[in-house]
Every structure is written in structure tokens, then in C-alpha cells.
C-alpha positions as CSV (number, residue, x, y, z in Angstrom):
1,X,-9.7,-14.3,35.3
2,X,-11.1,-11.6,32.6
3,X,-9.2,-8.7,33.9
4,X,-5.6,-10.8,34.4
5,X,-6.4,-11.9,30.8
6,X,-6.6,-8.2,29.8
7,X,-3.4,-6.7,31.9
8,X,-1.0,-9.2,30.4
9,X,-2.6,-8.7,27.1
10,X,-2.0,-5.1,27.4
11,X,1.6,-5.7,28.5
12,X,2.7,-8.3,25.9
13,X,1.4,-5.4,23.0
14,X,3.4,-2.9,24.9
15,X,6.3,-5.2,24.9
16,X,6.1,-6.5,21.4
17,X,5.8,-2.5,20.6
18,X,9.1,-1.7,22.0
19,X,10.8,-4.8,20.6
20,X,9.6,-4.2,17.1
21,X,10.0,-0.2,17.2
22,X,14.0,-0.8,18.6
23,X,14.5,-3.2,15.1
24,X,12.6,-0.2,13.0
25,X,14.7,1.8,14.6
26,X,18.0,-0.1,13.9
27,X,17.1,-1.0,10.5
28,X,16.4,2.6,9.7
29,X,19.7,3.8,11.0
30,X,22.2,1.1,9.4
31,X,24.5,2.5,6.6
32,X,23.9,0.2,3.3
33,X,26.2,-1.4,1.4
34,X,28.5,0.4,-1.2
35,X,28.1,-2.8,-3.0
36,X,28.4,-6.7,-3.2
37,X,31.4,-8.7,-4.4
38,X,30.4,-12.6,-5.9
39,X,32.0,-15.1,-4.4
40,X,32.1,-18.2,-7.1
41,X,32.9,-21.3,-4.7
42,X,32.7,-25.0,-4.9
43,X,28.9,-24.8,-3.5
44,X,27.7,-22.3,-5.2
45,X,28.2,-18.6,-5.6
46,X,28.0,-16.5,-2.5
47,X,27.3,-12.5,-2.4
48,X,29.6,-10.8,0.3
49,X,28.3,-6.8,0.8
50,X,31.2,-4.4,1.3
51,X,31.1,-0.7,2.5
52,X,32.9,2.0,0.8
53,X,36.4,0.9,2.4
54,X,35.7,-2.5,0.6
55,X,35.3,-4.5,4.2
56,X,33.2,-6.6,4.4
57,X,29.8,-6.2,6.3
58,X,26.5,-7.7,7.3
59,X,24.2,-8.4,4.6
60,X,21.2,-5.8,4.6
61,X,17.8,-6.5,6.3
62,X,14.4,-5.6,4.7
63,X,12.8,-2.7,6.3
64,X,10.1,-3.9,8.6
65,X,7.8,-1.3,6.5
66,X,8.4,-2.9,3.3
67,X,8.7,-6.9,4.2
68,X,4.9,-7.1,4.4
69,X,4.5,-5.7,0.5
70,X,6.8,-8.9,-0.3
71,X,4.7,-11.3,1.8
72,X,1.4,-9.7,-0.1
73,X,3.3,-10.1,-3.9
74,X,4.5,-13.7,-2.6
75,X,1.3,-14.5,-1.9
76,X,-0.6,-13.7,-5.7
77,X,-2.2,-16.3,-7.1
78,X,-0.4,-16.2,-10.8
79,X,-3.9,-15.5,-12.6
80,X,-4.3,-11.7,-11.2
81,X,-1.3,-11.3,-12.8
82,X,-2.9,-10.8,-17.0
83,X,-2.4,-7.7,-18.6
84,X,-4.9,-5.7,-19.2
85,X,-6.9,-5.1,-22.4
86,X,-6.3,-1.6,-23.9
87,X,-9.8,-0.6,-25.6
88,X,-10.5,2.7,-26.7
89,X,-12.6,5.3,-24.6
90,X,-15.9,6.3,-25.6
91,X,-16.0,9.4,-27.1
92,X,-18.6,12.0,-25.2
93,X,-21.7,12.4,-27.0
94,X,-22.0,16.2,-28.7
95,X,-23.4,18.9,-27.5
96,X,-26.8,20.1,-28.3
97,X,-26.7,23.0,-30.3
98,X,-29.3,25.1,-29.2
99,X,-31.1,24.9,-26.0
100,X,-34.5,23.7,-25.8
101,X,-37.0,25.3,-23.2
102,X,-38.9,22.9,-21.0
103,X,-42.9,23.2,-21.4
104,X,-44.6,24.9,-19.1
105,X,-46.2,23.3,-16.5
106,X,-50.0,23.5,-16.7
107,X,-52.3,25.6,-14.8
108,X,-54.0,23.8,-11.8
109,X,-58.0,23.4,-11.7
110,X,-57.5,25.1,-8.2
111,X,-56.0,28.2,-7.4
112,X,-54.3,28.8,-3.9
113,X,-56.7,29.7,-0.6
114,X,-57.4,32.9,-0.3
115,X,-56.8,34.8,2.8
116,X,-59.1,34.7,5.7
């Protein structure tokens, strides 16, 4: 049961890959629209998107790379959204201006072996 499990897996990613890369595809290769004509009507207003001739076309599609930064904006709770206090940056501390030498280290009660 394991490995069936694992082929069909395999082959519903690999189909799911050449379904979504087609609509990247298609998305990526429409012309957009020249512009969008309001439409005031007894329901409500309606946008109708028109080309450079002024026919009407399909309304445009979110580009599958974008419509998961709207889902994540969509999804904010509203109190991330505060501005941010401005405060001033610390200012460096000043150079010292003249160098200190370090002490030297003491002498040790014991000198190094001598060779044999």
C-alpha cells in the first residue's frame, strides 16, 4: 500500500504542476486592458475592461505570483498595522583622543625549560 500511496502522490504533484504552470503561463501572456468603462445600472455600477479598439474584453486575472501577497495582507490582524515611533538615533560615543598603551603583562616566577 506504501509504495501505490507514493506513485500516485508523485503523479497528482506532476499533474497539478502542469495544470498550474499552463494558467502561469496564460496569465503571463494575456494583453491587459487599455482601460475600464463604468457601467451605472439599476443594480449597481458594473466595470467593463476594453482594449485599445474600445471592445470589450475579459476582465484581468491576478497573476498566480502575486494572489498569495493578497491572501497574506487579507489575512493581518489590524493591530500590526501602527505606525511606528520615529525616535532619534544615538549618537556614537567620541573618540578617544590619544591612545593608551595596555600594561605590560608581568614576568612569570618561571622561565621556560631549558633545552636538554
Amino acid at each position: 500500500m506504501r509504495p501505490s500511496f507514493r506513485i500516485h502522490f508523485a503523479l497528482a504533484l506532476a499533474l497539478l504542476l502542469v495544470v498550474t504552470g499552463q494558467a502561469l503561463a496564460m496569465a503571463r501572456g494575456n494583453a491587459g486592458a487599455a482601460g475600464q468603462i463604468v457601467l451605472c445600472t439599476g443594480t449597481g455600477p458594473v466595470i467593463v475592461f476594453v482594449d485599445e479598439d474600445g471592445q470589450p474584453i475579459q476582465p484581468p486575472h491576478y497573476c498566480p505570483d502575486f494572489a498569495l501577497h493578497l491572501i497574506g495582507d487579507a489575512m493581518l490582524p489590524p493591530e500590526t498595522a501602527v505606525p511606528a515611533q520615529l525616535r532619534p538615533a544615538p549618537m556614537p560615543p567620541e573618540p578617544a583622543r590619544f591612545a593608551v598603551p595596555r600594561p605590560l603583562p608581568a614576568p612569570n616566577a618561571r622561565g621556560p625549560p631549558r633545552p636538554v
